[in-house]
C-alpha positions in Angstrom: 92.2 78.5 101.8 92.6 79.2 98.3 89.9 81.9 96.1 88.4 79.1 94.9 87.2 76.8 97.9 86.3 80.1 99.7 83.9 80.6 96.7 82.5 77.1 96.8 82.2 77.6 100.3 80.0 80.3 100.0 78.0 78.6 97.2 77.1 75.7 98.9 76.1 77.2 102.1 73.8 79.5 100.0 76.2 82.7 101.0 76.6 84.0 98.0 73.4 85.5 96.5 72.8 86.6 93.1 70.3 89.0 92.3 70.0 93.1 92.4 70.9 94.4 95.8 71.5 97.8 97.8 74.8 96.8 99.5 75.3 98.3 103.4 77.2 101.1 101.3 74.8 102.2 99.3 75.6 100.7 96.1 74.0 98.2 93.8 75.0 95.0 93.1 74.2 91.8 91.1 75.9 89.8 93.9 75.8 89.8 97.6 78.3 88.0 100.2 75.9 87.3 103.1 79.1 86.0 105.4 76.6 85.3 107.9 75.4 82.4 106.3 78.7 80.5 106.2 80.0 81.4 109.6 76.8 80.1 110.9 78.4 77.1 111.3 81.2 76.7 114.0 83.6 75.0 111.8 83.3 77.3 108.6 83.8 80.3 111.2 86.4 78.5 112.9 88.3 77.6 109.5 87.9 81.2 108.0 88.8 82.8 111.3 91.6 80.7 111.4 93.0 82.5 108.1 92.7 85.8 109.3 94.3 85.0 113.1 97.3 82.9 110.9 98.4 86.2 109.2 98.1 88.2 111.9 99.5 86.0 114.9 102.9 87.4 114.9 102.2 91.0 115.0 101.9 91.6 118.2 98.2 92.2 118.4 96.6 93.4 121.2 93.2 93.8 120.4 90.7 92.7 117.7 88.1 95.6 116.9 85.4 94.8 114.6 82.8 97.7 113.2 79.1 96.4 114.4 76.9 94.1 112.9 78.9 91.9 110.7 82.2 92.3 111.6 81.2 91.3 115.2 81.1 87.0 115.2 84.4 87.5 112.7 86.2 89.9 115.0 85.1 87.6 118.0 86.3 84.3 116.7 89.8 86.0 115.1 90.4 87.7 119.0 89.9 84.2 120.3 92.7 82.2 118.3 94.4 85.0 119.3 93.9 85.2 122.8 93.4 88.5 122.6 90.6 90.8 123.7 88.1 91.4 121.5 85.6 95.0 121.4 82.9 96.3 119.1 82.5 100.0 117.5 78.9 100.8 116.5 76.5 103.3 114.7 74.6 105.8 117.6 72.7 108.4 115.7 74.8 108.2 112.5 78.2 107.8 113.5 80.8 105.2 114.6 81.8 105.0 118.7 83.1 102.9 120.7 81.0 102.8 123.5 79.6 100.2 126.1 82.4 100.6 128.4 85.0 99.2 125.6 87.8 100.9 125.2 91.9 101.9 123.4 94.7 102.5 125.1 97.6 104.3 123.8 100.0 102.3 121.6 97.7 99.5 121.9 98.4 97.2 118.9 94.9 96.5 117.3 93.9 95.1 113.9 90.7 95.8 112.5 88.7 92.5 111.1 85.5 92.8 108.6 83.5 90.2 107.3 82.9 92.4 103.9 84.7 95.3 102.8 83.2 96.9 99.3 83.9 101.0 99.6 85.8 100.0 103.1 83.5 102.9 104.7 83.1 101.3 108.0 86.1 100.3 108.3 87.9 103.5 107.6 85.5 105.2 110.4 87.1 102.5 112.9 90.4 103.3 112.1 89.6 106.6 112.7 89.0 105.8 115.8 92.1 103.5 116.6 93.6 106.8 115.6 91.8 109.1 118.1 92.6 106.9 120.5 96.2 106.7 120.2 96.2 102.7 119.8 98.4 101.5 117.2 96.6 100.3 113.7 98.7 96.6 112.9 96.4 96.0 109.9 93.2 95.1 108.6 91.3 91.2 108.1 88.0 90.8 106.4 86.3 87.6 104.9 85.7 89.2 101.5 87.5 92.3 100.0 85.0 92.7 96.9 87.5 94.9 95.4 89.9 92.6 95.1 92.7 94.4 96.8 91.8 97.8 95.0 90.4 99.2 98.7 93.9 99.8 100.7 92.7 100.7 104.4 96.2 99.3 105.6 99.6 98.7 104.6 99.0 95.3 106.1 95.5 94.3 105.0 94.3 90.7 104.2 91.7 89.2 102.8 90.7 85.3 103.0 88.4 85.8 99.4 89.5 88.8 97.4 88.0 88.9 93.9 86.2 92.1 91.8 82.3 92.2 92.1 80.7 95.0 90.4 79.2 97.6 92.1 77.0 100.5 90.6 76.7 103.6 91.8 72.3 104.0 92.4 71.8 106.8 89.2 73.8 104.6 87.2 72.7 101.3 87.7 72.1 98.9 85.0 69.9 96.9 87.3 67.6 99.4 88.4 67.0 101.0 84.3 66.1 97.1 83.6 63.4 97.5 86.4 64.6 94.2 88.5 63.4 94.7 92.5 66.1 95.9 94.8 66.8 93.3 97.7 68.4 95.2 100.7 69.9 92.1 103.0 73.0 94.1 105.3 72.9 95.5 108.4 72.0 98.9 107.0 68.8 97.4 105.3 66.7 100.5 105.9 68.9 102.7 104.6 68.0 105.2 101.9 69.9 106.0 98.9 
């Protein structure tokens, strides 16, 4: 799926919003990739998911681990045309754990899938805890690297639509000094800056 028809995609299922927006990491934004909106729909997860499983399908993965909320339907669909299990890591008081009786063995062969990396904050906190675990770190999938490629998390790290979206840090946003309302949509929404 080339740049372009993942952009389109996005566009006509009203995914990708344009606006002023707190992004899950805190910056600001004039655009927002809510991925939710396209994978929604069995076929558009199924045909994304389907990018991310055919780059990684003959690494030898053993697991699909996902940081919690978004990452969750993305990591789930990518572990099934896998056939591979499939867990979770989410926030408790602050921080990122693997809990809910999931678990990482040692030299477990695990990718880490994303549906949006900006900063690539949560998903450095998983790998983290691929690392503490002793499992084995095979790469990194996400839906939408708005860095276009400029986050590296992984030597092997792919993205299905990678292209540059400006991001502001909050003192020194252009947005906020023109006085347009903030829209907070992630999974963070309360979040304060």
């Amino acid at each position: 799926m080339s740049n372009q028809s993942m952009l389109e995609l996005f566009k006509s299922t009203e995914a990708l919003l344009e606006g002023h927006f707190r992004l899950t990491s805190g910056r600001h934004s004039n655009a927002y990739f809510q991925c939710a909106k396209v994978l929604q729909y069995p076929e558009h997860l199924s045909t994304v998911c389907s990018c991310i499983a055919g780059h990684f399908r003959d690494s030898g993965v053993e697991t699909v681990i996902s940081p919690a909320i978004g990452g969750i339907v993305v990591g789930t669909e990518v572990g099934r045309q896998l056939g591979v299990k499939t867990i979770f890591a989410e926030r408790k008081e602050g921080n990122m754990v693997i809990r809910r009786g999931f678990s990482l063995q040692k030299g477990e062969r695990v990718i880490v899938v994303e549906d949006v990396i900006t900063t690539g904050g949560s998903v450095a906190e998983v790998i983290e805890l691929v690392d503490a675990a002793g499992a084995t770190l095979v790469g990194v999938g996400s839906v939408v690297d708005r860095s276009n490629g400029k986050v590296r998390l992984a030597e092997n790290q792919y993205s299905v639509l990678a292209m540059e979206v400006i991001s502001y840090d909050p003192e020194a946003c252009p947005l906020c000094k023109a006085g347009i309302p903030i829209e907070a949509p992630g999974s963070r929404a309360n979040q304060q800056n």
